[in-house]
VEXZA-607421 format. One record per residue (C-alpha): x, y, z; residue number from 1; residue in three letters; chain. Coordinates in Angstrom, 2 decimals, padded with zeros to 5 digits, m for minus. Each point is the difference from the previous one (the first is absolute). Example, Ala and Ser with C-alpha at 12.3 -4.5 7.8 and 13.67 -1.06 7.14 Angstrom:
2
012.30:m004.50:007.80:1:ALA:A
001.37:003.44:m000.66:2:SER:A
END
This chain:
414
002.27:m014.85:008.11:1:UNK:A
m000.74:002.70:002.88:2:UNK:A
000.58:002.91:m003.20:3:UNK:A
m001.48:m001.77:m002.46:4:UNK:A
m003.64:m000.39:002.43:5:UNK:A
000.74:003.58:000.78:6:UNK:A
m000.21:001.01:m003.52:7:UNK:A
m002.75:m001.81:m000.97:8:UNK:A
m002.28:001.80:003.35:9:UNK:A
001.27:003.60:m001.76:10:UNK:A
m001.17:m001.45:m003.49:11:UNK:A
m003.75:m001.07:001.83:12:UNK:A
m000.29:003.25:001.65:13:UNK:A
000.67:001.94:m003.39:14:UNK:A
m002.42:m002.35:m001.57:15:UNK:A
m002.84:000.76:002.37:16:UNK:A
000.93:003.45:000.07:17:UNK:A
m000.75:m000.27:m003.98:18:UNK:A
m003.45:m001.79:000.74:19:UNK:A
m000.87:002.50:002.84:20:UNK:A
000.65:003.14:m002.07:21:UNK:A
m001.66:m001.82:m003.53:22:UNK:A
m003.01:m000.72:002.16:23:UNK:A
m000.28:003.62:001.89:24:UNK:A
m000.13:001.75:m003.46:25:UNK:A
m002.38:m002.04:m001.39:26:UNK:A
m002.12:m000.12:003.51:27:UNK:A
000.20:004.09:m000.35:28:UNK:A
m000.79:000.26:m003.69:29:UNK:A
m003.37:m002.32:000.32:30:UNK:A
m001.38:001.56:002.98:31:UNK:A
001.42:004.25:m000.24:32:UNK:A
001.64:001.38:001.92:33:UNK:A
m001.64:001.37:003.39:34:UNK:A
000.66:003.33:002.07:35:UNK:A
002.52:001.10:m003.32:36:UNK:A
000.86:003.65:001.65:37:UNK:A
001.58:m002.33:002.63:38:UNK:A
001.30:m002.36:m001.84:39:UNK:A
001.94:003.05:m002.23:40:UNK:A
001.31:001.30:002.82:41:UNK:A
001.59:m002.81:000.90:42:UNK:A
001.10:m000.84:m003.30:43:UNK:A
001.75:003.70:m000.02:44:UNK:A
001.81:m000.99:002.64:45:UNK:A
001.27:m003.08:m001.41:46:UNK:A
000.87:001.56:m003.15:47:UNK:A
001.90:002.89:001.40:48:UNK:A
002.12:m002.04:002.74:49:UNK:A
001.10:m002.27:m003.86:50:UNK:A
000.47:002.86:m001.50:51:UNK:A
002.30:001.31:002.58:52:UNK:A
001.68:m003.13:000.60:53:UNK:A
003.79:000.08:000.47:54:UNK:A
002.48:m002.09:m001.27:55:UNK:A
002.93:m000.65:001.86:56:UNK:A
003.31:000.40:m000.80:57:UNK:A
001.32:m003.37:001.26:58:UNK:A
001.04:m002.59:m002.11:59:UNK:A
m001.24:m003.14:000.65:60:UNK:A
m001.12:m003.76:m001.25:61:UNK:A
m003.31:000.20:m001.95:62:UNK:A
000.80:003.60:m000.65:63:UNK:A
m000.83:003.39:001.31:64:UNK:A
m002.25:m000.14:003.68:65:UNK:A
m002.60:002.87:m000.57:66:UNK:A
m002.22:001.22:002.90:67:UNK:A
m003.53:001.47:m000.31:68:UNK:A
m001.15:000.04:003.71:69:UNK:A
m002.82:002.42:m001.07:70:UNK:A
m001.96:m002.20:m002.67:71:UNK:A
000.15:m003.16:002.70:72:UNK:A
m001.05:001.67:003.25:73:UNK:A
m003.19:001.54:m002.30:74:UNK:A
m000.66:m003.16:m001.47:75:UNK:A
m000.01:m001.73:003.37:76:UNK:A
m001.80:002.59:001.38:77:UNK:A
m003.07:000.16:m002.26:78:UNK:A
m000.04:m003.92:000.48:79:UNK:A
m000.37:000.64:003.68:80:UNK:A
m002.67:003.21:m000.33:81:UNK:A
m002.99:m000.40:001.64:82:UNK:A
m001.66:002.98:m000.47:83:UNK:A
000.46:003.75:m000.87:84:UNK:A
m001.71:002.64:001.83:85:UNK:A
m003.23:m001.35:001.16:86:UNK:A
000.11:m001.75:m002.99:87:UNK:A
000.57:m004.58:000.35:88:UNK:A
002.40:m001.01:m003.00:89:UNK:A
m001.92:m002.90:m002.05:90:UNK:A
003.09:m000.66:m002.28:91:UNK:A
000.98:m003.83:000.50:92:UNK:A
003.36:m002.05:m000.52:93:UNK:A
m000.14:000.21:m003.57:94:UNK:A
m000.60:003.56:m000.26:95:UNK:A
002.93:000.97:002.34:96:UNK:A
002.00:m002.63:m002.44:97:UNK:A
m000.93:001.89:m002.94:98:UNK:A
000.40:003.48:001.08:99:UNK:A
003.23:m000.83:001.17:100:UNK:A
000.96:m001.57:m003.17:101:UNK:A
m001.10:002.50:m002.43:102:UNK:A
001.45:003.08:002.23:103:UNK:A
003.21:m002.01:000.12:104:UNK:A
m000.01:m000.69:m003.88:105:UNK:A
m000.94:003.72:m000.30:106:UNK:A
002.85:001.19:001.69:107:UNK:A
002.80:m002.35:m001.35:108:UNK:A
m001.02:000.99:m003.45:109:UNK:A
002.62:002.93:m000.19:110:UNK:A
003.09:m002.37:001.33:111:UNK:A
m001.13:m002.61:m002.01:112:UNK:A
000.79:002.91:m003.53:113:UNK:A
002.94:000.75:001.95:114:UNK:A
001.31:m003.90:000.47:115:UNK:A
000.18:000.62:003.76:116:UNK:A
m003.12:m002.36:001.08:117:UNK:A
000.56:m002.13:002.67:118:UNK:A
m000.44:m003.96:m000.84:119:UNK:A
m003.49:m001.01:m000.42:120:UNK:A
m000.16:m002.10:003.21:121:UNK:A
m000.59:003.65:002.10:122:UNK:A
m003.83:000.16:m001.66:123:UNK:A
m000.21:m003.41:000.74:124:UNK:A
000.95:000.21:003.79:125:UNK:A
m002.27:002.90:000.45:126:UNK:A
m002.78:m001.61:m001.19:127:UNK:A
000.31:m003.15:002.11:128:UNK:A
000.72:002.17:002.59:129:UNK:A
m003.01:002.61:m000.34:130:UNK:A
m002.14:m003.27:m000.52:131:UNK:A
000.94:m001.25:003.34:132:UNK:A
m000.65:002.91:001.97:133:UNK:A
m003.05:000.57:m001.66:134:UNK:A
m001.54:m003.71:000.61:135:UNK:A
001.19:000.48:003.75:136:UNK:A
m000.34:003.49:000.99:137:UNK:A
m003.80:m000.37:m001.17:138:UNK:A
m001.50:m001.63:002.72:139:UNK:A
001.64:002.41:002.26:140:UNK:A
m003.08:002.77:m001.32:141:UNK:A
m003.62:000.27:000.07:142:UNK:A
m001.74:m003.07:000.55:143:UNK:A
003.08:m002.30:m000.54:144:UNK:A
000.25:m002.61:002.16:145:UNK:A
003.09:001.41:001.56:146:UNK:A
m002.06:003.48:000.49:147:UNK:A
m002.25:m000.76:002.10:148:UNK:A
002.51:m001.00:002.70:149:UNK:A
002.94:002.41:m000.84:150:UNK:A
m001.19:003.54:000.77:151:UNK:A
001.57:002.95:m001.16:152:UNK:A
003.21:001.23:001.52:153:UNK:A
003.35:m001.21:001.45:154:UNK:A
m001.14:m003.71:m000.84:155:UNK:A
m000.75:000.79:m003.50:156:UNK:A
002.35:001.96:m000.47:157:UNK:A
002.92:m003.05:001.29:158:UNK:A
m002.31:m002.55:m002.55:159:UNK:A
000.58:002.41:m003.04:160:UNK:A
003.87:000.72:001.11:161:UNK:A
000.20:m003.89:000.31:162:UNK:A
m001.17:m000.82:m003.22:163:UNK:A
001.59:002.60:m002.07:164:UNK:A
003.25:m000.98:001.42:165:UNK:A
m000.49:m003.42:m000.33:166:UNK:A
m000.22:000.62:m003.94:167:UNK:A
002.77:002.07:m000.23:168:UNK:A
001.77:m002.58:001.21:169:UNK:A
m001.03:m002.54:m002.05:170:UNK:A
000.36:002.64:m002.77:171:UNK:A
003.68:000.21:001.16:172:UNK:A
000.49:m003.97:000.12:173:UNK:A
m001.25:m000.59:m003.34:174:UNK:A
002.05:002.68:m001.62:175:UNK:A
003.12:m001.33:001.39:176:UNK:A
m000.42:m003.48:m000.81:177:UNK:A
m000.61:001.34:m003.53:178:UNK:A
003.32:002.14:m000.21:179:UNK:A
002.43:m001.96:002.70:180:UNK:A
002.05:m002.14:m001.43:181:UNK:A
001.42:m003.39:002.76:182:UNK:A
000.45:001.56:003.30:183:UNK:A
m000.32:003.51:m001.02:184:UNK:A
m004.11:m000.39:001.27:185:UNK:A
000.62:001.12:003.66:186:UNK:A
002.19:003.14:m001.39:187:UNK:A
m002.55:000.43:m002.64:188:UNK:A
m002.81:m000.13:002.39:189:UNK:A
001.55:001.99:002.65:190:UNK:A
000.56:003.15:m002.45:191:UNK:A
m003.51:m000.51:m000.98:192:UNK:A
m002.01:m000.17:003.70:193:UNK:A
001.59:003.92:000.84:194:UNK:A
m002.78:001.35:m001.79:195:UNK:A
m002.83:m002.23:000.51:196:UNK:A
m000.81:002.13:003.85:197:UNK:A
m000.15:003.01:m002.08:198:UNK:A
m002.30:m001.22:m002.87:199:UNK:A
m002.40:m001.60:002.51:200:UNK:A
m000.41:002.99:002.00:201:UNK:A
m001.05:002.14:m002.38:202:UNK:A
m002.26:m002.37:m001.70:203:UNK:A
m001.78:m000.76:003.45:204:UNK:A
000.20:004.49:000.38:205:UNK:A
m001.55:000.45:m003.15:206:UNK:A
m002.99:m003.05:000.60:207:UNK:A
m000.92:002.22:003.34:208:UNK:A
000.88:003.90:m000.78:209:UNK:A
m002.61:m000.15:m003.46:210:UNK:A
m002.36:m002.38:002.46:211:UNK:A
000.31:003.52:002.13:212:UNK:A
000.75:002.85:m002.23:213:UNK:A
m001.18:m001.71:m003.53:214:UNK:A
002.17:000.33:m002.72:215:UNK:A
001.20:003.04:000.12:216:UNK:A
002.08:m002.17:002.86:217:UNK:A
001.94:m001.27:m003.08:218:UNK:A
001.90:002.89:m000.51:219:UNK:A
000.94:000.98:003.34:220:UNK:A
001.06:m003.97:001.05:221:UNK:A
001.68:000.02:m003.74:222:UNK:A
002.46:002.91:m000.27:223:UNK:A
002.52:m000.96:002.94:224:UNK:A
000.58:m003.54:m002.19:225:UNK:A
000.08:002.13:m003.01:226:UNK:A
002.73:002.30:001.17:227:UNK:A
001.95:m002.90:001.19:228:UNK:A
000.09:m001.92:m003.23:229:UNK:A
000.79:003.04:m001.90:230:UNK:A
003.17:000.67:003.08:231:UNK:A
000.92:m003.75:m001.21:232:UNK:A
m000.25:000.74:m003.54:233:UNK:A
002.57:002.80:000.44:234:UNK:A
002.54:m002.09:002.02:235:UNK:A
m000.18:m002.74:m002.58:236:UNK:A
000.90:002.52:m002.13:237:UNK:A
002.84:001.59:001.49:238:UNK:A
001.16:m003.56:001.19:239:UNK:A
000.04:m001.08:m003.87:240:UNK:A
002.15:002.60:m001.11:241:UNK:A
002.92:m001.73:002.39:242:UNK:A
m000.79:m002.92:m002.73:243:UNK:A
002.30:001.68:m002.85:244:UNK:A
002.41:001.59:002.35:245:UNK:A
000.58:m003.68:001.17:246:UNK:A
000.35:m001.82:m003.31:247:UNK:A
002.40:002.53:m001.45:248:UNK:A
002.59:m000.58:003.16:249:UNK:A
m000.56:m003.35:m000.06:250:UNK:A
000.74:m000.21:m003.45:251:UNK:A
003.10:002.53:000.38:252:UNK:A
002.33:m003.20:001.30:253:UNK:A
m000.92:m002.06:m002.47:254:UNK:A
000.79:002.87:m002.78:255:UNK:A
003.40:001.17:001.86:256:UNK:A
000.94:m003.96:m000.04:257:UNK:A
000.01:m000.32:003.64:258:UNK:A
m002.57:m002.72:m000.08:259:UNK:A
m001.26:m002.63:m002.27:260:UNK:A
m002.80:000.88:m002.40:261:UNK:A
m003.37:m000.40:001.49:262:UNK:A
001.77:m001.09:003.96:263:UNK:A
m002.16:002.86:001.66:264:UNK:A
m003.89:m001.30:m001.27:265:UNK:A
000.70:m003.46:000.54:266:UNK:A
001.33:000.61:003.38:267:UNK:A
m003.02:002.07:000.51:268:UNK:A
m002.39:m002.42:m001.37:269:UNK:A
001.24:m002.30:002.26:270:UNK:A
000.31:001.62:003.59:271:UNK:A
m003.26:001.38:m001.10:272:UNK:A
m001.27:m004.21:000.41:273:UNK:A
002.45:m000.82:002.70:274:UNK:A
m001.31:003.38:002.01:275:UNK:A
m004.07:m001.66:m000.57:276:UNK:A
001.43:m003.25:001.31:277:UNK:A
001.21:001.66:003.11:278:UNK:A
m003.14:002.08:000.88:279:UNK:A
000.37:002.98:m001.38:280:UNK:A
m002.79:002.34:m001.46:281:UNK:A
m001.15:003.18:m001.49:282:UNK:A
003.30:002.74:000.60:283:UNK:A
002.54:m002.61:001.27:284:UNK:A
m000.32:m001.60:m003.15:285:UNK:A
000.30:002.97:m002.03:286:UNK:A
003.05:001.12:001.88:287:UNK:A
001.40:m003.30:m000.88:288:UNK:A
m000.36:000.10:m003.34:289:UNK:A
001.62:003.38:m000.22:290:UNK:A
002.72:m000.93:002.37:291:UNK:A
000.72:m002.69:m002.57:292:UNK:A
m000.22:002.12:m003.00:293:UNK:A
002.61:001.99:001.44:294:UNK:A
002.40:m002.09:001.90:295:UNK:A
002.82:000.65:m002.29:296:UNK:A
m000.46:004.06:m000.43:297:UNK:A
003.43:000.12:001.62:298:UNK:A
001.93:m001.91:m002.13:299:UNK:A
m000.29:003.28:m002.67:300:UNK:A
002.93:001.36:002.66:301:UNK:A
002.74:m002.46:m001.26:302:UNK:A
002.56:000.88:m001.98:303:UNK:A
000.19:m003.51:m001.02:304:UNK:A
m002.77:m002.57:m000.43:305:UNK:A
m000.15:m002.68:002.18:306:UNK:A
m000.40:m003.40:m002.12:307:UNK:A
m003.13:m000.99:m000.52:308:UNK:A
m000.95:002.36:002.74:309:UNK:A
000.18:m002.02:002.59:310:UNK:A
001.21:002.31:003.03:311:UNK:A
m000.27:m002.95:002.60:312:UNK:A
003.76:m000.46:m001.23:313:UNK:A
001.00:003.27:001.28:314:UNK:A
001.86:000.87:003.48:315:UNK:A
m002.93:001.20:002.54:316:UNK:A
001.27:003.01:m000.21:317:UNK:A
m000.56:000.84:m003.96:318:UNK:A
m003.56:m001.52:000.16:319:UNK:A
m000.66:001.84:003.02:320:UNK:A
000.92:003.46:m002.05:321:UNK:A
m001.87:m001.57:m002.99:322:UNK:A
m003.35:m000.10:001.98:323:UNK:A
000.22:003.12:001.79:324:UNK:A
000.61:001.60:m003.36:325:UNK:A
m003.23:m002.06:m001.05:326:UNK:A
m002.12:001.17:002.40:327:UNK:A
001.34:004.07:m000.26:328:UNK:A
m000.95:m000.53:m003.71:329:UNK:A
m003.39:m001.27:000.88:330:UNK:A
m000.53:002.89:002.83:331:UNK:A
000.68:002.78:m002.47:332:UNK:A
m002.25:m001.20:m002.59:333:UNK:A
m002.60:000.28:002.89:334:UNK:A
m000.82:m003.82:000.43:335:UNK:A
m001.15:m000.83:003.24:336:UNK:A
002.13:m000.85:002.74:337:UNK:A
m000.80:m003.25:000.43:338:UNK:A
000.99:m001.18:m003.44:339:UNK:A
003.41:002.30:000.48:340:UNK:A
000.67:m001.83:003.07:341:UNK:A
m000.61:m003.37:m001.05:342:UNK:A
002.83:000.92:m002.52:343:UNK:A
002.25:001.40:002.32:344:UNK:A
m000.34:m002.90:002.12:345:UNK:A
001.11:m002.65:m002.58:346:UNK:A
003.32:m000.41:001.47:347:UNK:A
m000.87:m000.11:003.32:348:UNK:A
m000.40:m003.45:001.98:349:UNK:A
m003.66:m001.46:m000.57:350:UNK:A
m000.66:000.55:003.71:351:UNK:A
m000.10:003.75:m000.41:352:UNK:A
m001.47:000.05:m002.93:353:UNK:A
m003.69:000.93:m000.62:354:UNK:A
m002.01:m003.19:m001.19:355:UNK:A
m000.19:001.59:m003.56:356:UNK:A
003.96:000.89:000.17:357:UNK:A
000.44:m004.01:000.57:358:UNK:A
m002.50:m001.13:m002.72:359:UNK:A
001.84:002.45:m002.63:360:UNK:A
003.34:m001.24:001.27:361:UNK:A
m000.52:m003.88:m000.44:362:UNK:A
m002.08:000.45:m003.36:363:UNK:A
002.63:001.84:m001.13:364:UNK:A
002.72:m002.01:000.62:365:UNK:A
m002.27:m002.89:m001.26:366:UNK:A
m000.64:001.62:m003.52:367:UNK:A
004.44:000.62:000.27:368:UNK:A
000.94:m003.75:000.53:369:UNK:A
m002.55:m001.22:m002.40:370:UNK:A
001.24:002.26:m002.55:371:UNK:A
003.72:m001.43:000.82:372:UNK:A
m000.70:m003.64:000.04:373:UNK:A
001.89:m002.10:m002.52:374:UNK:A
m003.26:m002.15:000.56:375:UNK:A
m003.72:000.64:m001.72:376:UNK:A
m003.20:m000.95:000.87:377:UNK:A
m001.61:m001.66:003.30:378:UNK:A
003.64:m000.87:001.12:379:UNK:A
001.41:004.08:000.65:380:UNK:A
m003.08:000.61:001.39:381:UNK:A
001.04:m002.58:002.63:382:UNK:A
003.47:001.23:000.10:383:UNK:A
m000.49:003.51:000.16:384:UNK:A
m002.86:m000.35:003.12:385:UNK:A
002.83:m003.05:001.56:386:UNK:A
002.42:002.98:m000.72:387:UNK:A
m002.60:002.36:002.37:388:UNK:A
m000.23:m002.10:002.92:389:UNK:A
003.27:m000.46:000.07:390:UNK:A
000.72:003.70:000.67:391:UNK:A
m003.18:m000.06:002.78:392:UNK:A
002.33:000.66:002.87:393:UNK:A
000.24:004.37:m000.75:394:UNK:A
m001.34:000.19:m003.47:395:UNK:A
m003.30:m001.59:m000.57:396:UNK:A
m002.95:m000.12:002.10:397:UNK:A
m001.09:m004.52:m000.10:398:UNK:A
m003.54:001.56:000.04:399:UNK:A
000.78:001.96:m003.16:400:UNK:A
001.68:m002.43:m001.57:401:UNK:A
m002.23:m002.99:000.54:402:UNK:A
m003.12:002.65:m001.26:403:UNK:A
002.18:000.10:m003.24:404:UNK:A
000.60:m003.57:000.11:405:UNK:A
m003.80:m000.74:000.07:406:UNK:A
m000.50:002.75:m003.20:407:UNK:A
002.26:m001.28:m002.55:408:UNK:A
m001.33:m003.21:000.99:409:UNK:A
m003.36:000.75:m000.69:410:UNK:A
001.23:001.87:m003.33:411:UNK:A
001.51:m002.96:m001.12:412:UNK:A
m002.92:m002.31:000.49:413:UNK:A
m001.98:002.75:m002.12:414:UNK:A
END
C-alpha cells in the first residue's frame, strides 16, 4: 500500500511537471519573449552544462546515472536573477521554465544521436524545479511583497541559498523515488543529496555575480563547474575501461571450467541488490559488484577443478591460497585495492572481513548451494539461505544473510 501511494505521488508530480512545462511554452509563445540577450545567455549555459554532461560508469537499476551540474545550477540560477547590471530582470516563471527547457533540449540533442540521453524524467524535474524557484524567488525582488522587507545582503542572500536548496532537494527526492526500487530510496537518495550543496551554490553565485558584474559574470562563475564536469568526464572514462578488463576475468573461470557458466553475473547481480539493501551507495556498490565478478579469479590456479566450483568444500588452507591468488590477479591487472582485498579476504572469518568481503562471501556461497540442490524452485531457495544461517557462527554475517533473505524474497514475489 505504502509503495503503491508512493508511486502514484511520483506519477502526479510528473503529470504536473507535464502541465507546468505545456503551459510555460505556450505562456512564452503568446506573449514573446522579454529581455532575450538575457534570456540567451542563460539558455547557453543550460545548453553547454547538457552538452557536457557525463555519464557515469556505474551500472545501476534504471540504467546509466548521468550528471550535468552545469545546465541545473544555470537553470536555477536564471530562475532566481533579479537583475543584471543596473538592469531589473522582468522574465517571469514561465519564461525561466521555457528557457530552461529549450537550453536543456538544445543541449541533449547530440546524446540523444548518440543513444546516451538520460530518461526523459531529468527535463521534467528541471522544469518543476525552475518553476518553483521562479514562483518563489520572485517576490524576493523589486516590489515583491517579500522585497520590500528583505533588503539586500546576508538575509537575501540565506532566502535565495534556502530556496535553491530546498529544490534540489526535492529535485533529489523525486528522482529517487522514480529510479529506487523497495528500500533502495534512502541509498538512492543519499547518492543523490552529495551534489545538491554544490548545484545550489552556484545557482544562488550566478543570481548575484551578473546582478553585480552583468553577464559577463556568466563566464567567470561558469568555468570552475565546467572544468569539473569535464575532470568527471575523464574519470568515467578511465573507470569504464576497468569494465572489459573485468568481464574477461570473470569470464576466464567459467571458460577454464572452474565455475559454472554464468556463476560470476548472477552472483554479481545479486550482491549488487543485497549491497542496496544494506546501505550502500555510489563506490561501495561498484566495488561490490566487481568484487563479485571476480570472486573466483583464483580458482584459474588449480590443477584440478573443484566440482561445481564450490571452494567452501576445501581445507582453509587451499581456499585461503585460492583467494590470495585472487586478489594478486586482481592487483596486477591494476584493479583497485579494495575490490583485490575483498577477494583476498574470502576465506577469512566474516568478522575480519570488509562488509563487501562478507556480502561476496554469502552471495556466493548462496548462488553454490542453489546450484547443488537436488530441489528447484521456492523450496532451495529456502534450503540454501536455512543452509546459510546455519554456518552464521564464523562464516556468514546474520545481517548479510537476512539482507539476502529479504531479496530473493522480494524477487520471488516479482
Amino acid at each position: 500500500m505504502r509503495r503503491r501511494t508512493a508511486t502514484r505521488l511520483v506519477a502526479a508530480a510528473y503529470g504536473a511537471a507535464a502541465l507546468v512545462s505545456g503551459g510555460a511554452l505556450c505562456i512564452t509563445l503568446w506573449q514573446g519573449v522579454t529581455q532575450p540577450g538575457i534570456a540567451l545567455a542563460f539558455g547557453l549555459v543550460v545548453a553547454v552544462g547538457e552538452l557536457a554532461r557525463v555519464r557515469l560508469p556505474e551500472a545501476r537499476v534504471g540504467g546509466p546515472r548521468t550528471t550535468g551540474l552545469l545546465s541545473g545550477a544555470g537553470a536555477l540560477g536564471y530562475a532566481l536573477c533579479g537583475q543584471v547590471g543596473d538592469t531589473p530582470t522582468v522574465h517571469g516563471p514561465a519564461q525561466a521554465v521555457t528557457v530552461a527547457l529549450v537550453g536543456s533540449l538544445v543541449g541533449l540533442t547530440p546524446h540523444v544521436a548518440l543513444g546516451q540521453a538520460p530518461p526523459p524524467q531529468a527535463p521534467a524535474r528541471l522544469a518543476l524545479g525552475v518553476g518553483f524557484a521562479a514562483l518563489c524567488g520572485q517576490p524576493l525582488y523589486g516590489d515583491g511583497w517579500l522585497g520590500c522587507a528583505v533588503e539586500p545582503g546576508a538575509l537575501f542572500t540565506c532566502c535565495l541559498l534556502a530556496l535553491a536548496l530546498l529544490v534540489g532537494c526535492l529535485d533529489a527526492l523525486l528522482a529517487a523515488a522514480t529510479d529506487a526500487h523497495g528500500r533502495a530510496l534512502r541509498a538512492e537518495l543519499t547518492a543523490r543529496l552529495v551534489t545538491v550543496p554544490a548545484l545550489a551554490a552556484t545557482a544562488v553565485l550566478l543570481a548575484l555575480a551578473v546582478a553585480v558584474a552583468g553577464l559577463w559574470a556568466l563566464l567567470l562563475c561558469c568555468a570552475p563547474l565546467l572544468v569539473i564536469q569535464f575532470a568527471l568526464r575523464r574519470r568515467a572514462s578511465v573507470r569504464a575501461t576497468h569494465r572489459p578488463t573485468l568481464d574477461s576475468l570473470a569470464r576466464a573461470p567459467e571458460v577454464a571450467g572452474c565455475t559454472p557458466y554464468g556463476h560470476a553475473r548472477r552472483v554479481a547481480e545479486l550482491s549488487r541488490a543485497v549491497g542496496r539493501e544494506l546501505g550502500l551507495t555510489g563506490g561501495e556498490l561498484t566495488a561490490l559488484e566487481y568484487a563479485a565478478l571476480t570472486h573466483d579469479v583464483g580458482q584459474l590456479s588449480l590443477a584440478d577443478p573443484v566440482p561445481g566450483g564450490a571452494t567452501t568444500a576445501l581445507e582453509p588452507g587451499r581456499q585461503r591460497r585460492i583467494a590470495l591468488l585472487g586478489g594478486a590477479v586482481l592487483r596486477q591487472a591494476g584493479v583497485r585495492w579494495r575490490v583485490a582485498s575483498a577477494v583476498e579476504a574470502q576465506a577469512d572469518p566474516y568478522r575480519e572481513q570488509s562488509v563487501t568481503a562478507r556480502v561476496v562471501r554469502t552471495v556466493g556461497a548462496y548462488d553454490d548451494l542453489l546450484a547443488g540442490s537436488h530441489s528447484t524452485g521456492s523450496a532451495a531457495r529456502q534450503e540454501a539461505l536455512h543452509t546459510l544461517r546455519t554456518t552464521t557462527a564464523r562464516d556468514h554475517e546474520p545481517r548479510v544473510v537476512e539482507a539476502l533473505s529479504r531479496v530473493v524474497a522480494r524477487a520471488a514475489d516479482v
